[in-house]
mmCIF file of the protein (N, C-alpha, C, O) and its ligand, coordinates in Angstrom:
data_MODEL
# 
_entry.id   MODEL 
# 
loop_
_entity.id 
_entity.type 
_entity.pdbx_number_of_molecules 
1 polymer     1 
2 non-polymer 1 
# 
_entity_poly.entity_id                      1 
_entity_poly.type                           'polypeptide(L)' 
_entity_poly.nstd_linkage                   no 
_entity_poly.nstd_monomer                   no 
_entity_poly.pdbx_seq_one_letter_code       
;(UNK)(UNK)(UNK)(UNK)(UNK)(UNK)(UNK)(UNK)(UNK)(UNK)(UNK)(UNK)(UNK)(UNK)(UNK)(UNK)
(UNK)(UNK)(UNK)(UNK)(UNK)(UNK)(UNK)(UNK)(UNK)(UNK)(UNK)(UNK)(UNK)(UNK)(UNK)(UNK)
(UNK)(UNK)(UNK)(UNK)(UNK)(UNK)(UNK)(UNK)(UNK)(UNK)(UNK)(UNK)(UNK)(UNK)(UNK)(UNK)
(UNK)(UNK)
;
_entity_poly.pdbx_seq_one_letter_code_can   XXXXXXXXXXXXXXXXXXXXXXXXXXXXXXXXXXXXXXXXXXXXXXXXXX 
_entity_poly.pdbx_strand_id                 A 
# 
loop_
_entity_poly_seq.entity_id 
_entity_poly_seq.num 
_entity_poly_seq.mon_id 
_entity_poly_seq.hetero 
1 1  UNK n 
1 2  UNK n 
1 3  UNK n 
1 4  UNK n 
1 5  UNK n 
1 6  UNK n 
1 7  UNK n 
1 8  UNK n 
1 9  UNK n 
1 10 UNK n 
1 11 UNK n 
1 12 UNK n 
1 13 UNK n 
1 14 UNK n 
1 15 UNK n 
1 16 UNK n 
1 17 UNK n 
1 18 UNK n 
1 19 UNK n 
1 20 UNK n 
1 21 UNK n 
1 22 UNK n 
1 23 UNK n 
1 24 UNK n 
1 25 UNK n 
1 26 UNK n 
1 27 UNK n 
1 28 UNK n 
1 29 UNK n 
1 30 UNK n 
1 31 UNK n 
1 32 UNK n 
1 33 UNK n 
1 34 UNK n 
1 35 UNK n 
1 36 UNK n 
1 37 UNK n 
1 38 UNK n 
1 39 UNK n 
1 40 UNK n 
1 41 UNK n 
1 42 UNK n 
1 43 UNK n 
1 44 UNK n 
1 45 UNK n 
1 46 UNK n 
1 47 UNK n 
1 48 UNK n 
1 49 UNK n 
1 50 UNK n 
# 
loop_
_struct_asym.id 
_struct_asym.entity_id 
A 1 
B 2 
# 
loop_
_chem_comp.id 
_chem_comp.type 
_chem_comp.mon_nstd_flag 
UNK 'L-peptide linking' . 
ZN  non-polymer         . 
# 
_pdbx_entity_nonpoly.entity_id   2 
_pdbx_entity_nonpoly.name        ? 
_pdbx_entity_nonpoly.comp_id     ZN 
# 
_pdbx_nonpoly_scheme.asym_id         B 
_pdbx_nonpoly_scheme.entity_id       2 
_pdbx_nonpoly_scheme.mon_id          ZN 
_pdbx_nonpoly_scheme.ndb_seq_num     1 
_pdbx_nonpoly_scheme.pdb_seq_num     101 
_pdbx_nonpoly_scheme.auth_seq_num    101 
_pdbx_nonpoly_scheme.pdb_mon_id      ZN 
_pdbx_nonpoly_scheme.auth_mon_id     ZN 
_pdbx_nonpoly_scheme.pdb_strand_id   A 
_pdbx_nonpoly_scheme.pdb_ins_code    . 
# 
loop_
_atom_site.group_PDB 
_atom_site.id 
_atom_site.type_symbol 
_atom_site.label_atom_id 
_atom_site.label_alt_id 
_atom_site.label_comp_id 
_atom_site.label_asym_id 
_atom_site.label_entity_id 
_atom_site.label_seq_id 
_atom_site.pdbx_PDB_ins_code 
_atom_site.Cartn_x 
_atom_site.Cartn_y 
_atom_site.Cartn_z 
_atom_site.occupancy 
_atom_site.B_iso_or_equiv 
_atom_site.pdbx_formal_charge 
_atom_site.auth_seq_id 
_atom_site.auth_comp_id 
_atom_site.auth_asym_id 
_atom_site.auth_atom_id 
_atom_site.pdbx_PDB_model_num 
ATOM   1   N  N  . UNK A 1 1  ? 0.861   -1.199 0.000   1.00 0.00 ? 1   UNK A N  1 
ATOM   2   C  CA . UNK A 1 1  ? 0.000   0.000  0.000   1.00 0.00 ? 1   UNK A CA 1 
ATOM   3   C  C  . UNK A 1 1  ? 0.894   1.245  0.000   1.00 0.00 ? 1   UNK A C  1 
ATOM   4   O  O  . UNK A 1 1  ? 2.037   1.304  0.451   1.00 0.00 ? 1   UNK A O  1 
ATOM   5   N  N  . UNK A 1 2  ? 0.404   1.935  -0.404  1.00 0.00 ? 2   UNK A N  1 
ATOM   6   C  CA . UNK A 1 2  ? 0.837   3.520  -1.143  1.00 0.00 ? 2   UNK A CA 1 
ATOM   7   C  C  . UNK A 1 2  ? 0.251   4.801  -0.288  1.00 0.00 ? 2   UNK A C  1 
ATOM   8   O  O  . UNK A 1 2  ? -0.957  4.820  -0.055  1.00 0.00 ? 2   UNK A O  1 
ATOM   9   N  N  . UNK A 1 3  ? 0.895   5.620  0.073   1.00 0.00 ? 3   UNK A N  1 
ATOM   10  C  CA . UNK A 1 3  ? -0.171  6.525  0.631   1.00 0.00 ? 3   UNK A CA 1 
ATOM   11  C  C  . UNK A 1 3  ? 0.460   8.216  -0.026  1.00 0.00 ? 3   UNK A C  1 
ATOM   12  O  O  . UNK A 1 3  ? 1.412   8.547  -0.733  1.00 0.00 ? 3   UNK A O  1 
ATOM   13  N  N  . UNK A 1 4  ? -0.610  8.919  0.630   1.00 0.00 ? 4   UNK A N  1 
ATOM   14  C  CA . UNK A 1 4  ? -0.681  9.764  -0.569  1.00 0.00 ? 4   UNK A CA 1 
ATOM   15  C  C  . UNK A 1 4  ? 0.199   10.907 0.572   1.00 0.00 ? 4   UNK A C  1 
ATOM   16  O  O  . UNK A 1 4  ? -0.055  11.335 1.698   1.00 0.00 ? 4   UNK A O  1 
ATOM   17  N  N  . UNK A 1 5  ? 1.519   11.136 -0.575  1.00 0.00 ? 5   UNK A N  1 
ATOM   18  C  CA . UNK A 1 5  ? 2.215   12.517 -0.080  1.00 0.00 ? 5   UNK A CA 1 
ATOM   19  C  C  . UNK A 1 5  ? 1.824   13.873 0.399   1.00 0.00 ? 5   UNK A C  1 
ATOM   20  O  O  . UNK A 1 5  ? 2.485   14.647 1.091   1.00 0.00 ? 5   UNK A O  1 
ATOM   21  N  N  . UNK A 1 6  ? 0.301   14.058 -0.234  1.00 0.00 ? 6   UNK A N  1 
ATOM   22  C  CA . UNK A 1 6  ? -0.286  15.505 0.930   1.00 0.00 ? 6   UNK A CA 1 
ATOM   23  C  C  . UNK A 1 6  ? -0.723  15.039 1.962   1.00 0.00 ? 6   UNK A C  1 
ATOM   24  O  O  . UNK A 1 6  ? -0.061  15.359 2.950   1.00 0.00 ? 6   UNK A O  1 
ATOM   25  N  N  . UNK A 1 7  ? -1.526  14.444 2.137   1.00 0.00 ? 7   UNK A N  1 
ATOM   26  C  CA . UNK A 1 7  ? -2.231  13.904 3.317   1.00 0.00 ? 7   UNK A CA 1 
ATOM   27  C  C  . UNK A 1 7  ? -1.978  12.319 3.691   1.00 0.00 ? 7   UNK A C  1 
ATOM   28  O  O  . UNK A 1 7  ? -2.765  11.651 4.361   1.00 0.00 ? 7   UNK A O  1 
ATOM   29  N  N  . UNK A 1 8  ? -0.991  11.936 3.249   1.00 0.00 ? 8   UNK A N  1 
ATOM   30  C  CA . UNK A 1 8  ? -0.897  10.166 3.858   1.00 0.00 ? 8   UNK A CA 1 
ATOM   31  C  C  . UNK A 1 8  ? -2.496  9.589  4.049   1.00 0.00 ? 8   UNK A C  1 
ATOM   32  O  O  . UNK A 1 8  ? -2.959  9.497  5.185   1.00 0.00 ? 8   UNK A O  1 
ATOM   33  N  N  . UNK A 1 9  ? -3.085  9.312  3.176   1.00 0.00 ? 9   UNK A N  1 
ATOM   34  C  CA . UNK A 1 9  ? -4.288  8.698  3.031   1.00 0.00 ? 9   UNK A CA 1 
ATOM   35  C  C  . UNK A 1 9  ? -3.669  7.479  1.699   1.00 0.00 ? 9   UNK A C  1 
ATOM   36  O  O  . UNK A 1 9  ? -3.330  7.684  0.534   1.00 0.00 ? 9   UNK A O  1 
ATOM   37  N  N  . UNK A 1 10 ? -3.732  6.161  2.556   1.00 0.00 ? 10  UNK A N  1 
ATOM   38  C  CA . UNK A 1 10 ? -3.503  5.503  1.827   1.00 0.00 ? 10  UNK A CA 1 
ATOM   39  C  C  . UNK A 1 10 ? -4.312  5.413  0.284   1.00 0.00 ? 10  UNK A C  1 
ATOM   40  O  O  . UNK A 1 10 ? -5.452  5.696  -0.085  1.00 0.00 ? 10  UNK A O  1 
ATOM   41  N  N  . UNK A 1 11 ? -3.432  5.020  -0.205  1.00 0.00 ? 11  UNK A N  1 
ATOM   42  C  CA . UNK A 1 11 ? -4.154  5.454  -1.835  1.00 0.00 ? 11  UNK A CA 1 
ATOM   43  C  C  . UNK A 1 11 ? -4.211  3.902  -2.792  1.00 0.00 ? 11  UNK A C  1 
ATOM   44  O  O  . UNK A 1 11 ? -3.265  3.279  -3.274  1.00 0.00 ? 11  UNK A O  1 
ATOM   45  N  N  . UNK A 1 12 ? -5.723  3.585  -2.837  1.00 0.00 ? 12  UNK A N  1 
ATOM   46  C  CA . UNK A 1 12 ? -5.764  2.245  -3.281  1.00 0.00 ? 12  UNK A CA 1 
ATOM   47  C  C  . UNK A 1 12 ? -5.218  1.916  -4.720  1.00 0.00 ? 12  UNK A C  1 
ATOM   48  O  O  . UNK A 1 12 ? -5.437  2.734  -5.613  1.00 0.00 ? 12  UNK A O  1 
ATOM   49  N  N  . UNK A 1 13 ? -4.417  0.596  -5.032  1.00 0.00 ? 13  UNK A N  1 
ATOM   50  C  CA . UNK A 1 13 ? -3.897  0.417  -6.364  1.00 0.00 ? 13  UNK A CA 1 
ATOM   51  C  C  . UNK A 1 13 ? -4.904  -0.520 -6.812  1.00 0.00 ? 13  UNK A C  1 
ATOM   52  O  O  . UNK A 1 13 ? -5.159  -1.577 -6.235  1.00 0.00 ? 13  UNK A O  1 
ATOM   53  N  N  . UNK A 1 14 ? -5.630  0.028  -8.164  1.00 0.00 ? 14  UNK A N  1 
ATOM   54  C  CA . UNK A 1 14 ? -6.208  -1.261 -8.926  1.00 0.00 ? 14  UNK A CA 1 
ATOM   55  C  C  . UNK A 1 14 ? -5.805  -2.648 -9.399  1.00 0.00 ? 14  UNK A C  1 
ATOM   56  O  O  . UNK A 1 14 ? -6.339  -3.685 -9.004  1.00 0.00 ? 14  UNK A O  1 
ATOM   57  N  N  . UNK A 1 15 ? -5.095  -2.594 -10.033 1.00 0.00 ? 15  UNK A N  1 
ATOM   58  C  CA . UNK A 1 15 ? -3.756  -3.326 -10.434 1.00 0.00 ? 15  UNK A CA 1 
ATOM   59  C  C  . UNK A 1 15 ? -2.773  -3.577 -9.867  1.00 0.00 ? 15  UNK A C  1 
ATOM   60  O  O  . UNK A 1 15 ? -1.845  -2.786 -9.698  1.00 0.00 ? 15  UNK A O  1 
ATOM   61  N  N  . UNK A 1 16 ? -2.823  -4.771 -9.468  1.00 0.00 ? 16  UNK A N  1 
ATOM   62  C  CA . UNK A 1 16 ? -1.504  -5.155 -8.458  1.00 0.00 ? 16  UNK A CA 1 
ATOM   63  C  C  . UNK A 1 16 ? -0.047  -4.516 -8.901  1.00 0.00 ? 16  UNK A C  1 
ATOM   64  O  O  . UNK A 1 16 ? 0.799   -4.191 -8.067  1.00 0.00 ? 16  UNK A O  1 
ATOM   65  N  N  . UNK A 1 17 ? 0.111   -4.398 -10.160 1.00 0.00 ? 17  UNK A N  1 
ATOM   66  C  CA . UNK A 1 17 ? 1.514   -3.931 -10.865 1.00 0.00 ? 17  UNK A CA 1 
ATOM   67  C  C  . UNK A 1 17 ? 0.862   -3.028 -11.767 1.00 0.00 ? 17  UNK A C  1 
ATOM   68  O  O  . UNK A 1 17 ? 0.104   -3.339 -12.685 1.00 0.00 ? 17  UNK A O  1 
ATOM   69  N  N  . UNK A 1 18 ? 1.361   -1.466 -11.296 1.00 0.00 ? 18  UNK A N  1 
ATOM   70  C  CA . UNK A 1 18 ? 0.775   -0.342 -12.319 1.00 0.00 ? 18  UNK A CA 1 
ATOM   71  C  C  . UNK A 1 18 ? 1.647   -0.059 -13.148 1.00 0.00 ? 18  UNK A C  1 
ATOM   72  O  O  . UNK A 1 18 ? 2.794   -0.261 -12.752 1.00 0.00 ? 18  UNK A O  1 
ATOM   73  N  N  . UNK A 1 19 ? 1.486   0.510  -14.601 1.00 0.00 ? 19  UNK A N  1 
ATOM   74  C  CA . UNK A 1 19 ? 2.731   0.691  -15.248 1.00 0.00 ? 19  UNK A CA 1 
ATOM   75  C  C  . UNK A 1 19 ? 3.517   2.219  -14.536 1.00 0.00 ? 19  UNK A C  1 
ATOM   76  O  O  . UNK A 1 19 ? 3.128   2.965  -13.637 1.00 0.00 ? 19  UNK A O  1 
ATOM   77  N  N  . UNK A 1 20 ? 4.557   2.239  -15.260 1.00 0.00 ? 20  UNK A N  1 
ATOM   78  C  CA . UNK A 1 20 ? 5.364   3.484  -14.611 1.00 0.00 ? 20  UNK A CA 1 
ATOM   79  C  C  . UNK A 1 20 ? 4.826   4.119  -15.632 1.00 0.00 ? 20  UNK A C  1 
ATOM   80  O  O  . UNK A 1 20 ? 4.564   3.791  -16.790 1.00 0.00 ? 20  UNK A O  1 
ATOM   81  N  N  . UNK A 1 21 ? 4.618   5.751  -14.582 1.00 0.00 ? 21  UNK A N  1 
ATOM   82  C  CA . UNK A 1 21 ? 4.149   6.900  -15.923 1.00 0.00 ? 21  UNK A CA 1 
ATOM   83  C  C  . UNK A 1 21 ? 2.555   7.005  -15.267 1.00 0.00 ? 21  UNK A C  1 
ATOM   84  O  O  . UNK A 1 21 ? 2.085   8.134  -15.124 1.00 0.00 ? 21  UNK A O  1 
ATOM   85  N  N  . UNK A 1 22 ? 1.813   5.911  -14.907 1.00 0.00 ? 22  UNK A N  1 
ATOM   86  C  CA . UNK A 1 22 ? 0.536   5.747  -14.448 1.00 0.00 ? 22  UNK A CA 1 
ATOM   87  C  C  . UNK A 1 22 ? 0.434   6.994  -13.536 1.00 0.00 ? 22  UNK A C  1 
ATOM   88  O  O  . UNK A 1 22 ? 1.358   7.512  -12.909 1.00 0.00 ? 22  UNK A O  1 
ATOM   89  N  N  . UNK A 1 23 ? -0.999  7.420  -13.584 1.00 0.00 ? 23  UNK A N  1 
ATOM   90  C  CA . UNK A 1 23 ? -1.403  8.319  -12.625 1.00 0.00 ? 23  UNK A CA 1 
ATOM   91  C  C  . UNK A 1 23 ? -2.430  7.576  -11.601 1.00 0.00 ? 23  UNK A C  1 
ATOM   92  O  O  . UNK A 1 23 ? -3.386  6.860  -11.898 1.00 0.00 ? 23  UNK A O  1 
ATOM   93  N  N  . UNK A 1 24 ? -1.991  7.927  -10.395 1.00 0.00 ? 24  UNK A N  1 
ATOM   94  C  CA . UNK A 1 24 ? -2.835  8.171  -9.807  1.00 0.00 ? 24  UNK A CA 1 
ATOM   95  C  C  . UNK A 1 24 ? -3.934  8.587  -8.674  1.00 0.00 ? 24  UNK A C  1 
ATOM   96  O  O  . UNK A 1 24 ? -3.277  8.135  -7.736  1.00 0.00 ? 24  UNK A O  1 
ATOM   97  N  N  . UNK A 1 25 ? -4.639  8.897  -8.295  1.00 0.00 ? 25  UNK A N  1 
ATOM   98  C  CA . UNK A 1 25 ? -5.331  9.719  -7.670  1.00 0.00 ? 25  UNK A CA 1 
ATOM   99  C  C  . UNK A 1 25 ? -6.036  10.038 -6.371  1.00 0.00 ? 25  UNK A C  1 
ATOM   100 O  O  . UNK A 1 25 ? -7.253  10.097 -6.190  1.00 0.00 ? 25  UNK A O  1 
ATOM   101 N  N  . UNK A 1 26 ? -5.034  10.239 -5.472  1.00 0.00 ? 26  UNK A N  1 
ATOM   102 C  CA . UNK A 1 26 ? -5.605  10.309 -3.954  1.00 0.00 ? 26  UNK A CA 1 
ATOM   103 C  C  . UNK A 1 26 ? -7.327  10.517 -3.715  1.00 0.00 ? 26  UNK A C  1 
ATOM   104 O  O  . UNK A 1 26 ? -7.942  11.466 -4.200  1.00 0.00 ? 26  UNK A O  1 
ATOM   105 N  N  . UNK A 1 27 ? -7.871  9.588  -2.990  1.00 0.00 ? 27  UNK A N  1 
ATOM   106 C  CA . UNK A 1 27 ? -9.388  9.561  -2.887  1.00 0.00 ? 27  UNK A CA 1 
ATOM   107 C  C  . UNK A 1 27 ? -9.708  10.556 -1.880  1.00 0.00 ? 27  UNK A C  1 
ATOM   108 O  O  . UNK A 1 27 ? -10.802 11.087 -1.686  1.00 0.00 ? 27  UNK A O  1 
ATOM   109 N  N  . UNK A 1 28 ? -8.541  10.754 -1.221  1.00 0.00 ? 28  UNK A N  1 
ATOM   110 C  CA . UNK A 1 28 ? -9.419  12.092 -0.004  1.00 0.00 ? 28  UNK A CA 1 
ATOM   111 C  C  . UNK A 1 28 ? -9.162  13.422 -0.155  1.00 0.00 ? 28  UNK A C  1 
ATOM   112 O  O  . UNK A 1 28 ? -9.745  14.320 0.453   1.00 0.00 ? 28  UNK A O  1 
ATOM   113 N  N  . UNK A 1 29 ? -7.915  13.617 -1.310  1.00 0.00 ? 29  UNK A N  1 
ATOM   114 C  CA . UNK A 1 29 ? -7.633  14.777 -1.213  1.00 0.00 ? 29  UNK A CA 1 
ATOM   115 C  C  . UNK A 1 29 ? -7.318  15.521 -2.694  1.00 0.00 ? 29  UNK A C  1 
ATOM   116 O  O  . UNK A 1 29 ? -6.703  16.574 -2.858  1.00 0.00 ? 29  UNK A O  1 
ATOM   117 N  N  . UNK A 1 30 ? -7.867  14.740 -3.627  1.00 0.00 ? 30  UNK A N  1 
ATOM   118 C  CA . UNK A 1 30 ? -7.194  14.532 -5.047  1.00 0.00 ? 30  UNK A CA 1 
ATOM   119 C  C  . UNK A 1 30 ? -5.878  14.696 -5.647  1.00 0.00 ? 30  UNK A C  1 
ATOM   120 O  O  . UNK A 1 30 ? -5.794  14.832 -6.867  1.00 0.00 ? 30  UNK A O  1 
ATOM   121 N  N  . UNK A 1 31 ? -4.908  14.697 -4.956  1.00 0.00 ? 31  UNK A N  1 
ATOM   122 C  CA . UNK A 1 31 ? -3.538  15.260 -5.490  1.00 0.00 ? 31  UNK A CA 1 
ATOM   123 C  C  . UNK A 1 31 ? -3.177  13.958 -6.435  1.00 0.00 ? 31  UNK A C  1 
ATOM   124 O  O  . UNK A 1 31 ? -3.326  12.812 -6.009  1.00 0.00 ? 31  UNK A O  1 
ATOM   125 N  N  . UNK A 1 32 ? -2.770  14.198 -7.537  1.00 0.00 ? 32  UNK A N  1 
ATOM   126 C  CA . UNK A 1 32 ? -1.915  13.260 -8.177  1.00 0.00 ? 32  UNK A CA 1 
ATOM   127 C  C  . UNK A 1 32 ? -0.816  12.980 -7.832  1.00 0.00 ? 32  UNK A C  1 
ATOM   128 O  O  . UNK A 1 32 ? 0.006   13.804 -7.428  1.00 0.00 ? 32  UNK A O  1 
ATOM   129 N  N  . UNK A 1 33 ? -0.583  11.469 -7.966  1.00 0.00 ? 33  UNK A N  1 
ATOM   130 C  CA . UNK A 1 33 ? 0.899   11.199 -7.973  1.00 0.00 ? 33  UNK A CA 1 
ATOM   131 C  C  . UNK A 1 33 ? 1.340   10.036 -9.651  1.00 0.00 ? 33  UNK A C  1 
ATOM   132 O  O  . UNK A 1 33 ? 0.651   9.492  -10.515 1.00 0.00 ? 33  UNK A O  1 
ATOM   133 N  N  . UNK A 1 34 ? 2.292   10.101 -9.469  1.00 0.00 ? 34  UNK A N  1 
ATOM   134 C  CA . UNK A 1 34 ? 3.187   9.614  -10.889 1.00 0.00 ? 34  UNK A CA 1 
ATOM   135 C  C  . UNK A 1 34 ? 3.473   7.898  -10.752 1.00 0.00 ? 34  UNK A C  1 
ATOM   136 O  O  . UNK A 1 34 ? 4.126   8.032  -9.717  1.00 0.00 ? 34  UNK A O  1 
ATOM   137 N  N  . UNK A 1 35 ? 3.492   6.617  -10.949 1.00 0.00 ? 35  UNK A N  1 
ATOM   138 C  CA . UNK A 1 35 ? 4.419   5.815  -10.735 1.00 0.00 ? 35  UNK A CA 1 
ATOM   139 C  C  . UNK A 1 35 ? 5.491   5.808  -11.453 1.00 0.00 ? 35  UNK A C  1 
ATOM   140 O  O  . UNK A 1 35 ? 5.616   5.583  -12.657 1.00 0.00 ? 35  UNK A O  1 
ATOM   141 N  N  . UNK A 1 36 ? 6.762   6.231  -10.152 1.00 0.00 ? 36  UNK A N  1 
ATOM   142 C  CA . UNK A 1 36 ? 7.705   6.251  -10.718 1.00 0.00 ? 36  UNK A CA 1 
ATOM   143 C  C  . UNK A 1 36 ? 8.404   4.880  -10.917 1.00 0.00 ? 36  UNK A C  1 
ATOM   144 O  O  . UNK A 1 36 ? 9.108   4.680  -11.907 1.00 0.00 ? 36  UNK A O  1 
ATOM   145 N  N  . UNK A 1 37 ? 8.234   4.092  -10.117 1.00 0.00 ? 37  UNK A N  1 
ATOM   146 C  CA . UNK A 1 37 ? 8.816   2.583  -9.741  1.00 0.00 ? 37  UNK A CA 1 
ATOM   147 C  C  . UNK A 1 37 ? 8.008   1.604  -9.616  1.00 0.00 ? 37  UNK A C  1 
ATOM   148 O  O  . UNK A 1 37 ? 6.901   2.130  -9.496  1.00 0.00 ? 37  UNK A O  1 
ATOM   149 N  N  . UNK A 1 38 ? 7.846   0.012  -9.553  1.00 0.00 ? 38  UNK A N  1 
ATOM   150 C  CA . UNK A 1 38 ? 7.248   -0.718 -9.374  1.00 0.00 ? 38  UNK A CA 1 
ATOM   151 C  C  . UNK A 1 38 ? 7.665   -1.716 -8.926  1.00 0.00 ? 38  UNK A C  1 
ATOM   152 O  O  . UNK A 1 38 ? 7.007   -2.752 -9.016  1.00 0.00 ? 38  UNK A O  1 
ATOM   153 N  N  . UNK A 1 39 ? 8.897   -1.678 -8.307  1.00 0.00 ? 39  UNK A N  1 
ATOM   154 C  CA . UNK A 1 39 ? 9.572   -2.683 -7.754  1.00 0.00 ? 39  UNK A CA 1 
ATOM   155 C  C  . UNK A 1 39 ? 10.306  -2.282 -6.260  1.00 0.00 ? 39  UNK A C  1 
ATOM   156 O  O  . UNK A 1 39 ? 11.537  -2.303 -6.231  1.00 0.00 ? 39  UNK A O  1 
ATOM   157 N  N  . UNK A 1 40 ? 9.623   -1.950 -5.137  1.00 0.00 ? 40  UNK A N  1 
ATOM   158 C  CA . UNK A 1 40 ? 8.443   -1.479 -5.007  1.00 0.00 ? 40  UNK A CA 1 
ATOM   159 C  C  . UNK A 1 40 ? 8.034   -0.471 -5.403  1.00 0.00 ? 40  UNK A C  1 
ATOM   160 O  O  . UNK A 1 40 ? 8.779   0.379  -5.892  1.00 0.00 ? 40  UNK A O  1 
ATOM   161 N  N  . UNK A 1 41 ? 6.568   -0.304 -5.269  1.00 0.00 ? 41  UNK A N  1 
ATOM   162 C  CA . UNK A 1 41 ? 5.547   0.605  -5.965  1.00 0.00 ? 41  UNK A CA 1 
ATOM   163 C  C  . UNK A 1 41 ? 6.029   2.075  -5.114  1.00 0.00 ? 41  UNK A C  1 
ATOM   164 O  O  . UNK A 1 41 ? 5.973   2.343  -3.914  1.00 0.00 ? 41  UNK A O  1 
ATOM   165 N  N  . UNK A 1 42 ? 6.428   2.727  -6.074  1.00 0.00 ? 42  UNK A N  1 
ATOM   166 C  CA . UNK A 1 42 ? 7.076   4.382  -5.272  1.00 0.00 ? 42  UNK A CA 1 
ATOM   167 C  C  . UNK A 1 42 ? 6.001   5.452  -6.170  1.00 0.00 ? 42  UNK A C  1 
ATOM   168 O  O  . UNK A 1 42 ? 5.579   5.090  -7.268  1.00 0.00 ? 42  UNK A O  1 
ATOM   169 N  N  . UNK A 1 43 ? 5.777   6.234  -5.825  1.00 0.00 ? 43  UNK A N  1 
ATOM   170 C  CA . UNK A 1 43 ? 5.072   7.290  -6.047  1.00 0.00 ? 43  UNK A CA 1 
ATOM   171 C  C  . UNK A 1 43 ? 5.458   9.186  -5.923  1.00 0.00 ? 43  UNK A C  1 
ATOM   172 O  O  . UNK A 1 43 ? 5.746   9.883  -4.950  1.00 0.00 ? 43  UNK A O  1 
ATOM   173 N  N  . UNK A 1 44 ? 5.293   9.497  -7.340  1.00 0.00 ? 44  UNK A N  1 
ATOM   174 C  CA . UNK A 1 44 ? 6.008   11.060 -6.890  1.00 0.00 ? 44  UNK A CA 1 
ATOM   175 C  C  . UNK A 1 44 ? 5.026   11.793 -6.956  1.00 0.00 ? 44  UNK A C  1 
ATOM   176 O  O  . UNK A 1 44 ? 4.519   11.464 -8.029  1.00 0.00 ? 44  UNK A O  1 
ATOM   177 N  N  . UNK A 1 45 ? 4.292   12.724 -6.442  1.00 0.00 ? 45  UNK A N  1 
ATOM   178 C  CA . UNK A 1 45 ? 3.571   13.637 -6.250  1.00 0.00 ? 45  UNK A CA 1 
ATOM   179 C  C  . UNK A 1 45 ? 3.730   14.623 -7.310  1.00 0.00 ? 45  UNK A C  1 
ATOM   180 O  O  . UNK A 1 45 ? 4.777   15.202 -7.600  1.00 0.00 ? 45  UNK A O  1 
ATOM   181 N  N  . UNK A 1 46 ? 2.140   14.812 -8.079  1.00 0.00 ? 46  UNK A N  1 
ATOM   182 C  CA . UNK A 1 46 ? 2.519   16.058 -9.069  1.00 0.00 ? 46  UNK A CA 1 
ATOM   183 C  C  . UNK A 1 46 ? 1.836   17.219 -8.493  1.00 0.00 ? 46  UNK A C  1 
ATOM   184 O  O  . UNK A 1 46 ? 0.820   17.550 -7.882  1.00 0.00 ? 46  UNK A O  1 
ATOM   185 N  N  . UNK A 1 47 ? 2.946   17.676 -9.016  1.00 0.00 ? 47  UNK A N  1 
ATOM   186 C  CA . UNK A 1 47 ? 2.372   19.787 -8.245  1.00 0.00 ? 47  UNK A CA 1 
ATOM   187 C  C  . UNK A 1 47 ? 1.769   20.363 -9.533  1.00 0.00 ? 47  UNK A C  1 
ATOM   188 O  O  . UNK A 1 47 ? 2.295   20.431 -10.644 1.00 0.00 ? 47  UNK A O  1 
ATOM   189 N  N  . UNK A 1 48 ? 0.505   20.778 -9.128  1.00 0.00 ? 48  UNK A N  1 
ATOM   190 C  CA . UNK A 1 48 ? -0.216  21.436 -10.177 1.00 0.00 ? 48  UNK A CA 1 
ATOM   191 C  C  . UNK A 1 48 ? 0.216   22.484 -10.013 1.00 0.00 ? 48  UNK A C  1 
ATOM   192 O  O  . UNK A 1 48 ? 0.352   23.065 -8.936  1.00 0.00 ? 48  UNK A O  1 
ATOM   193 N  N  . UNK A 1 49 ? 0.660   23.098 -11.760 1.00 0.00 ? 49  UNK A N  1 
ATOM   194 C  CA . UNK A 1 49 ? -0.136  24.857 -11.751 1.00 0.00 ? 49  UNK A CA 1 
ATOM   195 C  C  . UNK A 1 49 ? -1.919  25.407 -11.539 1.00 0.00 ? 49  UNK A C  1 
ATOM   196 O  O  . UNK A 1 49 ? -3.023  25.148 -12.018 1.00 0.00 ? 49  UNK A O  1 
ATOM   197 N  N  . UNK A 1 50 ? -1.363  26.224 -10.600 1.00 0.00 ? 50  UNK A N  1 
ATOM   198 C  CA . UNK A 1 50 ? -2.698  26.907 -10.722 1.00 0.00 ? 50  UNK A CA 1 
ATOM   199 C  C  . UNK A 1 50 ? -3.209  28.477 -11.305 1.00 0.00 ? 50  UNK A C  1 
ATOM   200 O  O  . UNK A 1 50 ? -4.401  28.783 -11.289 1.00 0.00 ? 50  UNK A O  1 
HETATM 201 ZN ZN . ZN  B 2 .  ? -4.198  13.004 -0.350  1.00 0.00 2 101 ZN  A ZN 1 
# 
């Protein structure tokens, strides 16, 4: 399990193995993150422009 870099709300994976490049999408707080890795599953946080 993965949790999400703004708010550490674990962040559910559909797919046991996501591709790298995949987005995806904190359920409590919407911030995106990136998979950067999958061996283990690492996650980079994208910073929106606003
Ligand atoms: Zn979040």
């Amino acid at each position: 399990m993965t949790n999400c870099q703004e708010c550490n709300t674990p962040i559910p994976i559909e797919e046991e193995i996501p591709d790298i490049g995949a987005i995806l999408v904190c359920p409590s707080c919407g911030a995106e993150h990136e998979v950067i890795a999958t061996d283990p599953i690492e996650l980079e946080l994208i910073e929106e422009e606003k």
